[in-house]
PDB file as gemmi writes it, atoms N, CA and C in Angstrom:
CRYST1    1.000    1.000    1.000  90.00  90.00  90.00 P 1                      
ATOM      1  N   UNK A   1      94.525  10.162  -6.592  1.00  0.00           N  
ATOM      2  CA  UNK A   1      95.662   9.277  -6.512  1.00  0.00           C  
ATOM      3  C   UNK A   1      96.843   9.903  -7.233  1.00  0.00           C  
ATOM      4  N   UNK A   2      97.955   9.630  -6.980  1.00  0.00           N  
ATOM      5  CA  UNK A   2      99.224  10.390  -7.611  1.00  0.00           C  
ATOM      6  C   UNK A   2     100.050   9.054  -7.718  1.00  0.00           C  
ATOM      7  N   UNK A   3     100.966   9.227  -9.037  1.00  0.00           N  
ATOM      8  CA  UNK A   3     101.834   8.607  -8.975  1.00  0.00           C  
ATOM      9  C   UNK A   3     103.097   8.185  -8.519  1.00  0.00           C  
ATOM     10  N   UNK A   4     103.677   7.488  -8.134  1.00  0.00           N  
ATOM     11  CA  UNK A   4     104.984   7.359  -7.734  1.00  0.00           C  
ATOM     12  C   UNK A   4     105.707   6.047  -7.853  1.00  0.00           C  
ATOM     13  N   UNK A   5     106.306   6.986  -9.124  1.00  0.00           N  
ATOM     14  CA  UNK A   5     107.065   5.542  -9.836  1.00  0.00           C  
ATOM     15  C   UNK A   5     105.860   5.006 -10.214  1.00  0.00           C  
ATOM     16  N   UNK A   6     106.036   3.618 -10.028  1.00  0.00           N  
ATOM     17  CA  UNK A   6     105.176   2.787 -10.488  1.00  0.00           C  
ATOM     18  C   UNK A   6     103.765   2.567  -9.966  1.00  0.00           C  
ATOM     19  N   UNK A   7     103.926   3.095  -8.908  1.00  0.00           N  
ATOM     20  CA  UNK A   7     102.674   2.525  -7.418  1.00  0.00           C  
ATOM     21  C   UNK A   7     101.911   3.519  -7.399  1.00  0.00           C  
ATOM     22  N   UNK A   8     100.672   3.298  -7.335  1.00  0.00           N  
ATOM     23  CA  UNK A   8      99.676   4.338  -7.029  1.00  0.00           C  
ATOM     24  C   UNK A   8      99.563   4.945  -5.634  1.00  0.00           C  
ATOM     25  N   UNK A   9      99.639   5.879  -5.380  1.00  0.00           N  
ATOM     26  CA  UNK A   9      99.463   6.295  -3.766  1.00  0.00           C  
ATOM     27  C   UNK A   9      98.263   7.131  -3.862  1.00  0.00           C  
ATOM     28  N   UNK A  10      96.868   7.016  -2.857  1.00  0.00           N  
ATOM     29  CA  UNK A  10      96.208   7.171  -2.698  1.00  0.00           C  
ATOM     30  C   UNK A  10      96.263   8.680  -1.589  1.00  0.00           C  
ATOM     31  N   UNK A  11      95.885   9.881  -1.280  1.00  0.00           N  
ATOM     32  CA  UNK A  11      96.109  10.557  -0.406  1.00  0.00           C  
ATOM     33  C   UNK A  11      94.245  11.005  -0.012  1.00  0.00           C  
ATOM     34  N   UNK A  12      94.323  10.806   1.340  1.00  0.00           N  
ATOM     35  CA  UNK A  12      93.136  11.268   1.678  1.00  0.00           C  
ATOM     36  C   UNK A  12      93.295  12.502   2.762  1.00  0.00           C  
ATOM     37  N   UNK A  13      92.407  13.583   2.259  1.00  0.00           N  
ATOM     38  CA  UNK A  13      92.319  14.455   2.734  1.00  0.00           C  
ATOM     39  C   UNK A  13      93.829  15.221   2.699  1.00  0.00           C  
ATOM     40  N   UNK A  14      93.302  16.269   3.921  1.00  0.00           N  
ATOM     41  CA  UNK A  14      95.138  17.327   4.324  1.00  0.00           C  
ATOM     42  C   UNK A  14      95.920  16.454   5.060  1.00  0.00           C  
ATOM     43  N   UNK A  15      96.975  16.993   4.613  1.00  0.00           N  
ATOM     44  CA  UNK A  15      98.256  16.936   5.740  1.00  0.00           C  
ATOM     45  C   UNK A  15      97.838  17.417   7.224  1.00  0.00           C  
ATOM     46  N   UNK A  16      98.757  16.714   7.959  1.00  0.00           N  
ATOM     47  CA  UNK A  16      98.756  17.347   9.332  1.00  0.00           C  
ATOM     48  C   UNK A  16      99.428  19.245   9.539  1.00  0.00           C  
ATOM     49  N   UNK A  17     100.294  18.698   8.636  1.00  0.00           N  
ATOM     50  CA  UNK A  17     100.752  19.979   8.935  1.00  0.00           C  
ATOM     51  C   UNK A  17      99.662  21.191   7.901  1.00  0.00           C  
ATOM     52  N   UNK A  18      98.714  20.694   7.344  1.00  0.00           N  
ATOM     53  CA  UNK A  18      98.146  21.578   6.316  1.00  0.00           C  
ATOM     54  C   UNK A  18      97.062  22.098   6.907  1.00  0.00           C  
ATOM     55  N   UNK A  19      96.427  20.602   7.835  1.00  0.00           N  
ATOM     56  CA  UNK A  19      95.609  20.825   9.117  1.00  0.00           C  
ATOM     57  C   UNK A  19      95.917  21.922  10.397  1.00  0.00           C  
ATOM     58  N   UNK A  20      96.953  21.421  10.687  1.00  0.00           N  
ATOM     59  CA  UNK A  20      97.564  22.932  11.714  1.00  0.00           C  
ATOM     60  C   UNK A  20      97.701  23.947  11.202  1.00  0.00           C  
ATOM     61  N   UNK A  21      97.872  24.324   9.934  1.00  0.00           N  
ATOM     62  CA  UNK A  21      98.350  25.704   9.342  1.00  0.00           C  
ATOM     63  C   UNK A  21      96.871  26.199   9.630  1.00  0.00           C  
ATOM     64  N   UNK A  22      96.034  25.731   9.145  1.00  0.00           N  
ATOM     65  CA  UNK A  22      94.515  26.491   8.898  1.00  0.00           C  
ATOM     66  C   UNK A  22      93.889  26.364  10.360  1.00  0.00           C  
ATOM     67  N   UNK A  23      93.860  25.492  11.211  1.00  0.00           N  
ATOM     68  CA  UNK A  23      94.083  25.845  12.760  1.00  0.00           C  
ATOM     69  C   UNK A  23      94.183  27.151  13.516  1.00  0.00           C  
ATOM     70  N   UNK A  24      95.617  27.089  12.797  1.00  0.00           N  
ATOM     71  CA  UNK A  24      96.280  28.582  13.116  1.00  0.00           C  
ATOM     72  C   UNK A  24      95.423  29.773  12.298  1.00  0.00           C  
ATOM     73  N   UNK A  25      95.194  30.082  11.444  1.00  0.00           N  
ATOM     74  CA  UNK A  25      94.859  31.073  10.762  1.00  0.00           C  
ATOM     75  C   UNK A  25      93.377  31.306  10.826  1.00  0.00           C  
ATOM     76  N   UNK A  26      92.289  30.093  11.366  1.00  0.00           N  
ATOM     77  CA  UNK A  26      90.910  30.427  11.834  1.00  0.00           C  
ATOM     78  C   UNK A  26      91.170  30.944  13.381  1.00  0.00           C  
ATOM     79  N   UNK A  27      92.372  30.370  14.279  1.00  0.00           N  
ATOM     80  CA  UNK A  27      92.344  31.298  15.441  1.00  0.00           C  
ATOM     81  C   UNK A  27      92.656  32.649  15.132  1.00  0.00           C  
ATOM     82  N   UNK A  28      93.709  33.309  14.376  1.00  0.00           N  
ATOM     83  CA  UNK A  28      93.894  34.274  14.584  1.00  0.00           C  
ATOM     84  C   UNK A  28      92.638  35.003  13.654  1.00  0.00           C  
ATOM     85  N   UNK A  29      91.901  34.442  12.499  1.00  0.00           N  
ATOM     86  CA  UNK A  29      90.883  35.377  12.417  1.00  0.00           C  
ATOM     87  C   UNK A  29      89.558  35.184  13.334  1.00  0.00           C  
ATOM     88  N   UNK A  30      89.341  34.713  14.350  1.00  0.00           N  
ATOM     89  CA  UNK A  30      88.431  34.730  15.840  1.00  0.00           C  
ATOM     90  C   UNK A  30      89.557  35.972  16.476  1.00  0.00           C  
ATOM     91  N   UNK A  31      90.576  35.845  16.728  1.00  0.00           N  
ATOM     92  CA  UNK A  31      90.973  37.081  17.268  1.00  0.00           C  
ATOM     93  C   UNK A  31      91.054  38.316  16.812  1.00  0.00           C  
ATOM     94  N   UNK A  32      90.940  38.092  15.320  1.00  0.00           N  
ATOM     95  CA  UNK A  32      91.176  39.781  14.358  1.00  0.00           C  
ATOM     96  C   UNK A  32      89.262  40.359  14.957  1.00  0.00           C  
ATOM     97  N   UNK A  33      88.589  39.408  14.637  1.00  0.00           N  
ATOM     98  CA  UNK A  33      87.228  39.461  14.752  1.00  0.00           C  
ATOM     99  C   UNK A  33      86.597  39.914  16.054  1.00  0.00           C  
ATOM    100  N   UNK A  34      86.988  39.290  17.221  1.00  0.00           N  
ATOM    101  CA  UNK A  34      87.084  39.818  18.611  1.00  0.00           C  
ATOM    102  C   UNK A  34      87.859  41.055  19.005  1.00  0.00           C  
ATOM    103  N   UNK A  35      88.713  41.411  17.826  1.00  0.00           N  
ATOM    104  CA  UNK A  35      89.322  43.170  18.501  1.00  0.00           C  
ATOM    105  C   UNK A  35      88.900  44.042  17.682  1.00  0.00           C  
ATOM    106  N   UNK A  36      88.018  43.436  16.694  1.00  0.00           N  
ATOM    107  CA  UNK A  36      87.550  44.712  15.653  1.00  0.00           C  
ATOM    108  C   UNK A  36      85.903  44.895  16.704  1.00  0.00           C  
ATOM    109  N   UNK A  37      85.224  43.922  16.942  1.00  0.00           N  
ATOM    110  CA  UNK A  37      83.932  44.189  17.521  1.00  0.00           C  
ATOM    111  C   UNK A  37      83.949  44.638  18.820  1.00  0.00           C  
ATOM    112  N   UNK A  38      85.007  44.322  19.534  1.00  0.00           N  
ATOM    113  CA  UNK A  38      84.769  45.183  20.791  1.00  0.00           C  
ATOM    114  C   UNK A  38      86.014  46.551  20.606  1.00  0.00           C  
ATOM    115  N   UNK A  39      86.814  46.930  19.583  1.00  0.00           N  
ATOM    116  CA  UNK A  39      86.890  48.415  19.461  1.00  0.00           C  
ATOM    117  C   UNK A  39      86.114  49.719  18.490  1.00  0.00           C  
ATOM    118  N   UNK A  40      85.782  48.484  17.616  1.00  0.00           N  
ATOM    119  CA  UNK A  40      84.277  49.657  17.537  1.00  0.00           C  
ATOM    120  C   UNK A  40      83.371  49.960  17.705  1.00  0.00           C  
ATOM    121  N   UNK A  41      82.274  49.284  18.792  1.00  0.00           N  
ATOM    122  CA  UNK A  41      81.649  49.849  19.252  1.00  0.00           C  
ATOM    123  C   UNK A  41      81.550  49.396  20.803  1.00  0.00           C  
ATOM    124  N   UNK A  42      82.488  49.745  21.712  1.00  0.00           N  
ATOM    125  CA  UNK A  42      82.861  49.480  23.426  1.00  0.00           C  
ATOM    126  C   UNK A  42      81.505  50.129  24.025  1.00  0.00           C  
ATOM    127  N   UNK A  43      80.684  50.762  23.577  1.00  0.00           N  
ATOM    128  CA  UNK A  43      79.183  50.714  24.429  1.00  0.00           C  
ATOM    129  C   UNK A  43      78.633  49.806  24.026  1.00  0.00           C  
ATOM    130  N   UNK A  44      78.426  49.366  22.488  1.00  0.00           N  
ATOM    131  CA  UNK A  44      77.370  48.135  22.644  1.00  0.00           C  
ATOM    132  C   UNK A  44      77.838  47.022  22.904  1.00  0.00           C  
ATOM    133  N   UNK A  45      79.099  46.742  23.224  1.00  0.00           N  
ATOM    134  CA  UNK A  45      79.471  45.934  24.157  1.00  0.00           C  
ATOM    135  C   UNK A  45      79.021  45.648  25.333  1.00  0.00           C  
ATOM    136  N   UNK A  46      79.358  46.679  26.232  1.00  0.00           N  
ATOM    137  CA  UNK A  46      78.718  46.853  27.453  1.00  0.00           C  
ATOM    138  C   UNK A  46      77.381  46.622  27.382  1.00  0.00           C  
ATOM    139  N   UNK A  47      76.487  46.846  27.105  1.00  0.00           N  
ATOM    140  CA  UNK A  47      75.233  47.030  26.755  1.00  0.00           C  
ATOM    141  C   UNK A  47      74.526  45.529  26.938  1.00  0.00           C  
ATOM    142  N   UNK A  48      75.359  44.853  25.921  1.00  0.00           N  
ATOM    143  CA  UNK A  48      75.432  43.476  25.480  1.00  0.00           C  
ATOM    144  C   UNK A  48      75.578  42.635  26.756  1.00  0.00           C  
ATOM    145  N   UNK A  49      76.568  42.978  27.444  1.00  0.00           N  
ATOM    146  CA  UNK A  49      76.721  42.309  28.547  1.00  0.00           C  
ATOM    147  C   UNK A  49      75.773  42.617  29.889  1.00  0.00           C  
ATOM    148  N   UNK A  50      75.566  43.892  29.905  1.00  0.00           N  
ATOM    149  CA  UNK A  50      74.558  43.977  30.712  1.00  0.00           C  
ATOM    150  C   UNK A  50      72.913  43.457  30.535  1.00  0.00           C  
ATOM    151  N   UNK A  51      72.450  43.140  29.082  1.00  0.00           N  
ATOM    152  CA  UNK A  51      71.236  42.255  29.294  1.00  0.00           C  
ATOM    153  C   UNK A  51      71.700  41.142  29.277  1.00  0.00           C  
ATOM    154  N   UNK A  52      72.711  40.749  29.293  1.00  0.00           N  
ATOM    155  CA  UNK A  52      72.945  38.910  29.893  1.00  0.00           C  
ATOM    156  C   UNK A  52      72.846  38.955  31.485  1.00  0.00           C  
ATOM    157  N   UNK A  53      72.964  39.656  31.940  1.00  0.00           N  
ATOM    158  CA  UNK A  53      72.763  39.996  33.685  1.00  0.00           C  
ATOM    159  C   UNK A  53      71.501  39.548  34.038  1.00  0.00           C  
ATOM    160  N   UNK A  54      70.954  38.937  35.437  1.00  0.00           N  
ATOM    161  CA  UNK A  54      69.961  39.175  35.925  1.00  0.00           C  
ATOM    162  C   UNK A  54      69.193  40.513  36.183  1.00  0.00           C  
ATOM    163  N   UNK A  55      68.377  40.666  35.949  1.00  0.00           N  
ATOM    164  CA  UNK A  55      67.389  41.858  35.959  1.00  0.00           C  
ATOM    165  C   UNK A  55      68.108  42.470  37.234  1.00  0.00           C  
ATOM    166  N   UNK A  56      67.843  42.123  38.495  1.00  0.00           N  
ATOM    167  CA  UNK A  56      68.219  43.316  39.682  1.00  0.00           C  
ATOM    168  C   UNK A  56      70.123  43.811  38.892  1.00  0.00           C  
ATOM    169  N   UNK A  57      70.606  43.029  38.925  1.00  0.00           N  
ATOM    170  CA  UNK A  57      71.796  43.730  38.467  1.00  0.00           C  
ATOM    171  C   UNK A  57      72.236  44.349  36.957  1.00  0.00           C  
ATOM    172  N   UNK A  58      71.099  44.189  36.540  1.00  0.00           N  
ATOM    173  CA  UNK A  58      71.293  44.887  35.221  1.00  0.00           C  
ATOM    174  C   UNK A  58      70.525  45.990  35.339  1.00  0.00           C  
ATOM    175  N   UNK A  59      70.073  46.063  36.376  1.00  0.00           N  
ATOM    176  CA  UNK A  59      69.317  47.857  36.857  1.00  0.00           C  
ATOM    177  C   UNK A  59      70.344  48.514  37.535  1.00  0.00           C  
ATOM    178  N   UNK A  60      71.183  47.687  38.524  1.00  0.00           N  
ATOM    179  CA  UNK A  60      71.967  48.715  38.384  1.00  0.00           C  
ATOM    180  C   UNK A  60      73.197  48.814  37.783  1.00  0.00           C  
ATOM    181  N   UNK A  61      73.960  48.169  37.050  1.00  0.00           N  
ATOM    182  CA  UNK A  61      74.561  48.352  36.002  1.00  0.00           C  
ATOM    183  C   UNK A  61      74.336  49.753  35.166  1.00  0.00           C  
ATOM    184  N   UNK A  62      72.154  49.367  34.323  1.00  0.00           N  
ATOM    185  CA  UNK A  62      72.269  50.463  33.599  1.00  0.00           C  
ATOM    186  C   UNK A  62      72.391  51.962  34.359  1.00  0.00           C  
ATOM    187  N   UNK A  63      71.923  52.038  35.567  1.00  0.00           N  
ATOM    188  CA  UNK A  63      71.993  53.187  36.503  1.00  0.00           C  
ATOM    189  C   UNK A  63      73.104  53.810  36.365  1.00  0.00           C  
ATOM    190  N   UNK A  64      73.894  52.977  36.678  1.00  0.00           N  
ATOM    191  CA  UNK A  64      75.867  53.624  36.723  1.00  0.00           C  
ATOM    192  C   UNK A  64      76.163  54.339  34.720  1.00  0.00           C  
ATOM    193  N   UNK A  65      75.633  53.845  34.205  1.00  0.00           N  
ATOM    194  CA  UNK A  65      75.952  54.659  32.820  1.00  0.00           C  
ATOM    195  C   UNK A  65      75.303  55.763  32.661  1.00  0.00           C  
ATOM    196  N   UNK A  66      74.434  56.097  33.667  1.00  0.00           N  
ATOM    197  CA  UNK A  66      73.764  57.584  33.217  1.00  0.00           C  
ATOM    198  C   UNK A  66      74.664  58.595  33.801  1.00  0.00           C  
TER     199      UNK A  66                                                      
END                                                                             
C-alpha cells in the first residue's frame, strides 16, 4: 500500500504499461534465441526437421544430404 496524502492506495500487481514492456522484451529474447540456434548449428537444424518427417520422406530428405 502507498500513501497518498491521507488515503491509502492499495496497488496490485504491474502496470499495464510495465506489463507490455516485459511482453516486449520476452519476445525479443524468443527471437535473440531463435537466431542464435538456427545460426549455429544450420545442420542440426535440418536434421531436426527431417526426423519430424514421415519415415518415406525423411529417407529421402536424408538421401539428398549425402
Amino acid at each position: 500500500m502507498k500513501e497518498n496524502g491521507e488515503q491509502m492506495v492499495e496497488q496490485s500487481g504491474f502496470s499495464d504499461f510495465e506489463k507490455q514492456a516485459m511482453k516486449e522484451r520476452a519476445a525479443e529474447l524468443r527471437r535473440e534465441q531463435a537466431n542464435k540456434r538456427s545460426k549455429k548449428n544450420p545442420e542440426a537444424d535440418l536434421l531436426e526437421k527431417i526426423a519430424e518427417m514421415p519415415d518415406d520422406e525423411a529417407f529421402i530428405a536424408g538421401n539428398c544430404m549425402t
